[in-house]
C-alpha positions in Angstrom: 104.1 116.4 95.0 100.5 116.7 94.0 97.9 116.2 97.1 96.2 113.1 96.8 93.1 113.1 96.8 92.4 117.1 96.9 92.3 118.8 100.0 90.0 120.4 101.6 88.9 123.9 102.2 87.9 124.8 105.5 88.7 127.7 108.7 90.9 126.7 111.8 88.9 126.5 114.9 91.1 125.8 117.3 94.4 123.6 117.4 94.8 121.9 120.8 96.3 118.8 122.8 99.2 119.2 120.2 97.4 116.6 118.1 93.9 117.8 117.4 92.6 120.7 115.5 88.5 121.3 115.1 87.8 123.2 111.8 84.4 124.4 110.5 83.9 123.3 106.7 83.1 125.1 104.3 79.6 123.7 104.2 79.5 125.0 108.1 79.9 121.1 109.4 82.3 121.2 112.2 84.8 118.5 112.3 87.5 117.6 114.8 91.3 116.2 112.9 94.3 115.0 113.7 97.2 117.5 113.9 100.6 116.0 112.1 102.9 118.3 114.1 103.9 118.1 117.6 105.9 121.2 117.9 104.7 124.5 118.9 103.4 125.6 115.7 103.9 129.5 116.5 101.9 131.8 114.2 100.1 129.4 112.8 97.4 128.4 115.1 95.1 131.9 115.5 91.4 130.8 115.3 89.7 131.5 112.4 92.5 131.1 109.3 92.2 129.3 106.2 93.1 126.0 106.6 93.3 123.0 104.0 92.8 119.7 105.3 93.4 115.7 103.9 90.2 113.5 104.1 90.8 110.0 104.5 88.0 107.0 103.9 89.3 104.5 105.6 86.7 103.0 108.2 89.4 102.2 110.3 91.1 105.8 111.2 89.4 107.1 114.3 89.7 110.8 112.2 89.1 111.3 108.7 90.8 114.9 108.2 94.3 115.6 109.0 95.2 119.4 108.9 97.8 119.7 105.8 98.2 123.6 105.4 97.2 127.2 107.2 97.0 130.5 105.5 99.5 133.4 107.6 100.8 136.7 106.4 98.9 136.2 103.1 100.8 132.7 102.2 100.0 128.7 102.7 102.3 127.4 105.2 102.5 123.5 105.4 102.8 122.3 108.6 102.8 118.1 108.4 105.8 117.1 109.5 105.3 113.8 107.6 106.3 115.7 104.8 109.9 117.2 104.6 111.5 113.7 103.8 109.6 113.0 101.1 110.5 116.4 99.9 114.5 116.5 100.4 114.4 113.5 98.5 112.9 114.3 95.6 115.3 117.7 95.7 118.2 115.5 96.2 117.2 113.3 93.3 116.2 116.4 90.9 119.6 117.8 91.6 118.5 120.7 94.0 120.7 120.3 96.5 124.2 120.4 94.4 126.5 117.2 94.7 124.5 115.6 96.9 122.4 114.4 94.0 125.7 112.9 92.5 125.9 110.0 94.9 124.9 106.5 93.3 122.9 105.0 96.1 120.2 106.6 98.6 119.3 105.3 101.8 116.4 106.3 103.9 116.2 106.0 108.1 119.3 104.0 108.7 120.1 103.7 112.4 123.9 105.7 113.6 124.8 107.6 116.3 123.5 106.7 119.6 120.3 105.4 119.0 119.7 107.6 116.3 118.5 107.5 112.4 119.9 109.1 109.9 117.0 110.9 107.5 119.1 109.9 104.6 122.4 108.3 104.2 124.2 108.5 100.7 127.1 106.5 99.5 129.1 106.0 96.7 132.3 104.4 95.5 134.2 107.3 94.6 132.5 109.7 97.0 132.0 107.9 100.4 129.2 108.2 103.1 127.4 111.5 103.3 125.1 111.6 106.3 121.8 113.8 105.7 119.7 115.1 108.3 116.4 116.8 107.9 114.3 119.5 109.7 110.9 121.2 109.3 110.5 124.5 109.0 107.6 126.8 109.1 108.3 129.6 111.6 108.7 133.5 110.2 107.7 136.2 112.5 110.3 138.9 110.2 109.2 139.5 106.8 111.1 136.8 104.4 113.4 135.4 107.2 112.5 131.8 108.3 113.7 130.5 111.5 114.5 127.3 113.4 113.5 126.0 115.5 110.2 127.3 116.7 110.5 125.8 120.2 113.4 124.2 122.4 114.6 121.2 120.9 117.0 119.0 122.6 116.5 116.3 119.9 117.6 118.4 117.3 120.4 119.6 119.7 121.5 115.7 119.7 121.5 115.4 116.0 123.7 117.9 114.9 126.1 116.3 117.9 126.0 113.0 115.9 126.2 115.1 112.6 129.5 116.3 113.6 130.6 112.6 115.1 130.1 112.1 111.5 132.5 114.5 110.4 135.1 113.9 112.4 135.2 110.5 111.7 135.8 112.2 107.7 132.4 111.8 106.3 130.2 114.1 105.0 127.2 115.6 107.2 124.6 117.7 105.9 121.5 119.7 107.9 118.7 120.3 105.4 116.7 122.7 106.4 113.3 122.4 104.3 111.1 125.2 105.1 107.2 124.8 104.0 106.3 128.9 102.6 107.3 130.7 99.7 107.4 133.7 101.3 110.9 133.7 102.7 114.4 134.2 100.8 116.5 133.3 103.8 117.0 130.9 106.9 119.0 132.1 110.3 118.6 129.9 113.8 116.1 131.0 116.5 118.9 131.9 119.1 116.2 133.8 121.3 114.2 130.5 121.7 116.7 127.9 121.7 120.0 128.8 122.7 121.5 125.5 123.6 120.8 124.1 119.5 122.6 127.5 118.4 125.1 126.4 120.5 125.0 122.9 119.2 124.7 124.4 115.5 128.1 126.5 116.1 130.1 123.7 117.3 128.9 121.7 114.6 129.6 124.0 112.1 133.3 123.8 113.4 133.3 120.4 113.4 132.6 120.2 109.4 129.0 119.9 109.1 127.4 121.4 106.5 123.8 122.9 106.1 121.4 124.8 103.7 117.9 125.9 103.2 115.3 124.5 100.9 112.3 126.8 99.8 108.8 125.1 98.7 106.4 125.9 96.4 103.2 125.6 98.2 99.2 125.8 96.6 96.3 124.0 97.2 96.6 121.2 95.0 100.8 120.3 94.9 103.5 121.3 97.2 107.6 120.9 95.8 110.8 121.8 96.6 111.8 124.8 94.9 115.0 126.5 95.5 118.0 127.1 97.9 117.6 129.9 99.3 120.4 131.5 102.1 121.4 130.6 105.9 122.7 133.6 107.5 124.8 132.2 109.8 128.2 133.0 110.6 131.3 129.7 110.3 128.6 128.0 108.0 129.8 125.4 105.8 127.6 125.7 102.3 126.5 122.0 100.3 126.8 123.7 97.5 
């Protein structure tokens, strides 16, 4: 997925009110953006990092930049949550992601659960429902191990619940992982930060759902999913 228009150049100034950032440009104009991430970003905010921002020129849009990327440990991390979707899909599609790409129909954000939507929902004839749930990854504080979640996250908690619903009732349910850094070669949970999702991961793991990792390419002008790369968890069930 090539960025469209270019981004940006610019250094981080300060990332605050979970949806503002202020960066300095590279011709020294200061600017204040919206933020497209409402977690806790962790590593990823330190004041003065490169940074690679969207501009938009619509009149209407009370800002113009959007923070897209940040520069840690020597690699471009994206950090727009808006993303990910986009991104499974065109892995799924491309035939990243194993049999899931085998399915004749894709469906995106149908409601299931309780009050829930399902990122994607896959069906076919021969194959049945397969249930397809995605999350954003950014966070790496060991060198190539990515980790999730970055904060406590009750919502994600809830969907693997209604991931293994979904397998019990004998459909397929898949976690996608789709972490935004090349950097990395493996996934494992952040059981230090959020201990009830490990617990909800474990049970769901038992229950038959499945999950993997997606790597992505990342450079100033496209960012793509690239490869699978491991989840080092114990009772995992692989999409592969």
């Amino acid at each position: 997925m090539k960025f469209d228009p270019p981004l940006i150049a610019a250094t981080l100034v300060r990332r605050y009110k979970r949806f503002l950032f202020d960066a300095e440009l590279e011709s020294g104009e200061r600017v204040t953006g919206f933020c497209p991430n409402t977690g806790s970003m962790r590593g990823l905010t330190a004041p003065g990092s490169r940074c690679y921002l969207t501009q938009h020129s619509s009149a209407t849009r009370k800002y113009r930049h959007a923070l897209e990327l940040v520069e840690a440990s020597g690699t471009l991390v994206g950090i727009n949550t808006a993303r990910p979707n986009r991104l499974v899909e065109e892995a799924i599609r491309a035939g990243l992601l194993g049999s899931l790409g085998e399915y004749c129909e894709l469906r995106a954000e149908q409601k299931y659960g309780v009050n829930s939507r399902i990122d994607f929902l896959l069906s076919d004839p021969e194959r049945g429902l397969a249930y397809v749930e995605v999350k954003n990854v950014h966070f790496c504080r060991v060198p190539g191990l990515a980790e999730f979640p970055d904060s406590v996250t009750t919502r994600g908690a809830k969907h693997l619940q209604e991931l293994g619903d979904m397998a019990e009732a004998g459909h397929r349910a898949v976690m996608v992982y789709l972490i935004q850094r090349d950097d990395v070669d493996r996934l494992s949970l952040c059981r230090d930060l959020d201990p009830a999702y490990a617990a909800a991961f474990d049970r769901a793991m038992k229950r038959g759902v499945e999950a993997c990792a997606i790597r992505c390419k990342i450079t100033s002008d496209e960012i793509r999913a690239e490869s699978l790369v491991a989840v080092e968890e114990p009772g995992l069930s692989s999409v592969l």
